[in-house]
N, C-alpha and C positions, 0 to 999 in steps of 0.2 A: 456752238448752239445758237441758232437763229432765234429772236425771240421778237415777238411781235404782239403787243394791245393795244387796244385806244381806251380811254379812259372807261368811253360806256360798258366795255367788257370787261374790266377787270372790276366794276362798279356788281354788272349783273352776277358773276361769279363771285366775289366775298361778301356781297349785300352789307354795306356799310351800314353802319346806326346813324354816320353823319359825313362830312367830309368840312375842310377847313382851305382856304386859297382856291388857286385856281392854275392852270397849266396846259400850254399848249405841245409841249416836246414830245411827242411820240416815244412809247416803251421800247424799247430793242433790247435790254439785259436785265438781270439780276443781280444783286451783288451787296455786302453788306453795308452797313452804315458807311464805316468807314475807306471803303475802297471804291463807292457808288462815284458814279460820275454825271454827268449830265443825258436824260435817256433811259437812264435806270430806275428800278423799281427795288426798293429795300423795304425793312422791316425792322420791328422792337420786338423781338420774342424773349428777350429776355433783361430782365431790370440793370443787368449791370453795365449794360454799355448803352442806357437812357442817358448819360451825356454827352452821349457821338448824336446824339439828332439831330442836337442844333445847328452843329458845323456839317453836317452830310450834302454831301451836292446831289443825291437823290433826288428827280423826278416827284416822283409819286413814295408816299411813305406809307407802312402799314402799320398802325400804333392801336394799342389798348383803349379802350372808351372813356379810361381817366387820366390820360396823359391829359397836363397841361402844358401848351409850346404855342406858338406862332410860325406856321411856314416865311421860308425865304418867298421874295420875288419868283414868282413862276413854280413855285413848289405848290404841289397837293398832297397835305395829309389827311390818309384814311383813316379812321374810326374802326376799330370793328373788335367781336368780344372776345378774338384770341389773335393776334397778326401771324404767328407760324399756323396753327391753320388755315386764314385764307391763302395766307403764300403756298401751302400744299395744294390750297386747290386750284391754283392758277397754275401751277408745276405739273398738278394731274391732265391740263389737258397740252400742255407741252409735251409730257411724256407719252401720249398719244400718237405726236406729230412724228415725233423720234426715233418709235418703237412700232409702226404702224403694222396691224394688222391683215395682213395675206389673204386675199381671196379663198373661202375653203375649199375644200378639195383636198385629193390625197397624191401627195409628190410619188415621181413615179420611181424614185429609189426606193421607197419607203416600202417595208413590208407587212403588210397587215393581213392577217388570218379571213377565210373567205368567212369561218367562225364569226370574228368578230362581229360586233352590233355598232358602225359610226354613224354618228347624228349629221344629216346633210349640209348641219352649219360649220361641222366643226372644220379643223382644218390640220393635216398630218403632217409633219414637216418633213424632210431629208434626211435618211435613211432611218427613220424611226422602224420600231418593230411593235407592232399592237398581235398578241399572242389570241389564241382561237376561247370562243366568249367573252374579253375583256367586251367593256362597253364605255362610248367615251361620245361625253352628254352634247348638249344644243352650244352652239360657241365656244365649244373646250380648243386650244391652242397648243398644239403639239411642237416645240419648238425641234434643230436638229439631233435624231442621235438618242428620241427617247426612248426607254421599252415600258412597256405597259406587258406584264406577264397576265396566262392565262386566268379569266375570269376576275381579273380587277377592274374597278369601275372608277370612272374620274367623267366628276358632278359639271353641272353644265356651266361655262364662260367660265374654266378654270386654264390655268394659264402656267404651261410645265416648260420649262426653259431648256438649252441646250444639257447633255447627258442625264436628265434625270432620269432615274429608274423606281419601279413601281413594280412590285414583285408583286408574282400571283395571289390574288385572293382577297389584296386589300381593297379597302373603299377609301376614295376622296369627296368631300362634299361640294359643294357649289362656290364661285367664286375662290377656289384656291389656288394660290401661288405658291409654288415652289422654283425655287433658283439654281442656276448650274452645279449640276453634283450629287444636289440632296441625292438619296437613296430611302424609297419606305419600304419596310419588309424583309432587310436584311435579316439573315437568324441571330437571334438573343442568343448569348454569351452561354454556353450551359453546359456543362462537362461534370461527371462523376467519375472520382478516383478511384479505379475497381485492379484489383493486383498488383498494385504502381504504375497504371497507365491512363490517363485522361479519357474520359469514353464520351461522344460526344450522346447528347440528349437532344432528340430531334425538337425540331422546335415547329410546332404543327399547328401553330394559332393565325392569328393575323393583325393585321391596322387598322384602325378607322382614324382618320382625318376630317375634324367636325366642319363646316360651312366658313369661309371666310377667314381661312387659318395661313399665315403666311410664313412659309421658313424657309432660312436663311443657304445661302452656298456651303457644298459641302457636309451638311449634316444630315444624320443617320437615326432612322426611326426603329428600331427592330422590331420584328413578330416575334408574339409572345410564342411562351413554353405550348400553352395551349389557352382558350379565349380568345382576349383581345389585348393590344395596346391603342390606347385610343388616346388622341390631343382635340379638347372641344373645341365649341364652334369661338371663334375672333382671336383666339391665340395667336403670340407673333411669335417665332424662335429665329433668331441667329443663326450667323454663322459658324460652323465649327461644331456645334451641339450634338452630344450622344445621348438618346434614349433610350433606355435600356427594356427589355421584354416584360411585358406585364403591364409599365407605367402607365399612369393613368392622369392624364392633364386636364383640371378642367379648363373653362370659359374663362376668354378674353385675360390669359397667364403672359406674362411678358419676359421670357425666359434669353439674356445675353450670350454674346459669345464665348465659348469654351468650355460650357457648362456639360456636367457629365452626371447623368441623373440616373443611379442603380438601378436593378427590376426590381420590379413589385412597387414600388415608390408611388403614393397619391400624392398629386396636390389640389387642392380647392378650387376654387376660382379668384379671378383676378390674382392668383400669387405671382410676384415679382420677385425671379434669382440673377441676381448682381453677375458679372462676366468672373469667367476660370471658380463660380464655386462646385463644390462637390457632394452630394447626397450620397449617401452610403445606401444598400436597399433594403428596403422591408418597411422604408420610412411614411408617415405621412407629415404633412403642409397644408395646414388648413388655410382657410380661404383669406386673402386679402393679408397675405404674410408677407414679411421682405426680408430677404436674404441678400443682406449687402458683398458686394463684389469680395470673391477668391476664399468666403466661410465653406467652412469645413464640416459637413451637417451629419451628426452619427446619432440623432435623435430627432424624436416628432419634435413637432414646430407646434402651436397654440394656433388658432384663425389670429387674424389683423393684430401681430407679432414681428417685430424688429429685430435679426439678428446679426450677428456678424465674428467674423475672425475663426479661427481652425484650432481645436474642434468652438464650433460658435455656441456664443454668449448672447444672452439678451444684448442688444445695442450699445446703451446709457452703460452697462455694466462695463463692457468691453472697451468702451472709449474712456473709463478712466482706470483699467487696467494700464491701457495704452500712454495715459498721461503721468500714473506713477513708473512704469519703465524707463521711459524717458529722463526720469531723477534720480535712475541707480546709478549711476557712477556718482554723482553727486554725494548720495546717501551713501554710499562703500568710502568716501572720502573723508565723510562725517563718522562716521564706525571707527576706521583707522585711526584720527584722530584722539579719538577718546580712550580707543585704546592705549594708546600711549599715554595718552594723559592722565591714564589710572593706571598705571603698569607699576608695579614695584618699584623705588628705588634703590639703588645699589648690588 
């Protein structure tokens, strides 16, 4: 990866609160504290490797507004009110450079419906399928291999990567990402046992994807039984992620990998579920909850609620379950003990 700034743009792009030294080495890479070399551009995102500063041969550094330190000779340290943040934003127009944007227009493998409705900015990529009605808004990015089924609509300068699929009927909103794989629309899981034999239950509803919702490779939204399943507006999900038909996600949810969320399931807003947990359905997740990594959830959750472990426990409860576990043998040891040492004699 080429990387190139001079001081004044990477100044304009994170807008320091201050800066400290001085530095003439032109930026070419990235790279952490510790592995940075001369040329590079690193960062303090997090407190615990605040003793690699000192010694970092880093260029330019991005630190917190209450670091105290001194730059080496020829180092500049930045200022600024979160350093992984401006580092994303100097990465966001790298990722620009890297991933550039295609002339619109529609490839001429591609097949799209005389039906359909595309905006003259957008741009179809190679051998996508856009089905008759679908509508796909102002700057939407059709990378190769996607299908957009009949009368789905994907929101304007959204950005669908190689295989994604978008079955009939759903909505995406503006600004969404989705990445190789995902699939929205698949049918919700739905079978009734009728004489001994699974009879499938049509699954006749659909998806909405709120504005600015990004998810992850590989993962699966399904269309509800009938309604909607809907993930609101600034939601991020994962890789690997199932949603199950009905679900209902709100705003700005930050849902990890492997996560497998029943139908009919609410969750609030802002909830946070930890990577491989599991929601059973029917449940809800009120807002601003956290469900720490591989809990096992067969109950509602409270709003701005901590839980964790299978089936899950409030947090505090559960981490000193965890810590008396850790003492059974010890305490089986002490048992034993005493038993013999009050055991009858003779």
């Amino acid at each position: 990866m080429k990387v190139t700034f001079t001081q004044a743009e990477i100044a304009s792009i994170v807008q320091p609160t201050r800066t400290l030294g001085s530095a003439s080495e032109p930026i070419r890479g990235i790279a952490t504290l510790g592995a940075a070399e001369p040329g590079d551009i690193s960062f303090l995102g997090n407190l615990k490797y605040k003793t690699s500063v000192p010694s970092t041969r880093a260029t330019v550094v991005l630190l917190p507004n209450d670091y105290t330190g001194t730059p080496a000779s020829g180092q500049l340290y930045v200022f600024v009110e979160n350093p992984s943040v401006a580092l994303a934003r100097l990465c966001s127009r790298l990722e620009g450079e890297l991933w550039p944007k295609p002339l619109p227009g529609i490839h001429p493998t591609a097949c799209v419906s005389p039906g359909a409705k595309v905006a003259p900015t957008a741009t179809i990529g190679p051998l996508c399928v856009v089905e008759h009605d679908a509508r796909i808004g102002e700057g939407v990015h059709l990378q190769s291999g996607v299908f957009v089924g009949h009368g789905a609509q994907v929101g304007d300068n959204s950005w669908l990567m190689h295989g994604v699929v978008v079955q009939a009927e759903c909505t995406l909103g503006r600004r969404v990402r989705l990445h190789p794989g995902v699939i929205i629309g698949a049918d919700g899981f739905g079978y009734e046992l009728v004489a001994g034999r699974h009879e499938k239950v049509p699954q006749i509803g659909t998806v909405e994807i709120g504005d600015d919702v990004e998810i992850g490779a590989n993962s699966t939204i399904d269309r509800s039984r009938f309604g909607l399943t809907s993930v609101g507006e600034g939601t991020k999900i994962d890789n690997l992620v199932q949603v199950g038909h009905n679900v209902v996600i709100g705003r700005h949810c930050m849902i990890c990998a492997q996560v497998g969320i029943a139908g009919s399931c609410t969750l609030g807003d802002y909830v946070v579920v930890g990577g491989q947990c599991g929601l059973a359905g029917h449940l809800t997740v009120g807002s601003g909850a956290m469900l720490a990594a591989r809990s096992g959830v067969k109950d509602d959750i409270p709003p701005k609620t901590s839980v964790w472990g299978s089936p899950s426990l409030p947090l505090l409860l559960e981490q000193k379950i965890i810590i008396l576990r850790n003492r059974l043998p010890e305490l089986f040891k002490r048992v034993e003990a005493l038993e013999k040492a009050s055991a009858p004699k003779g």
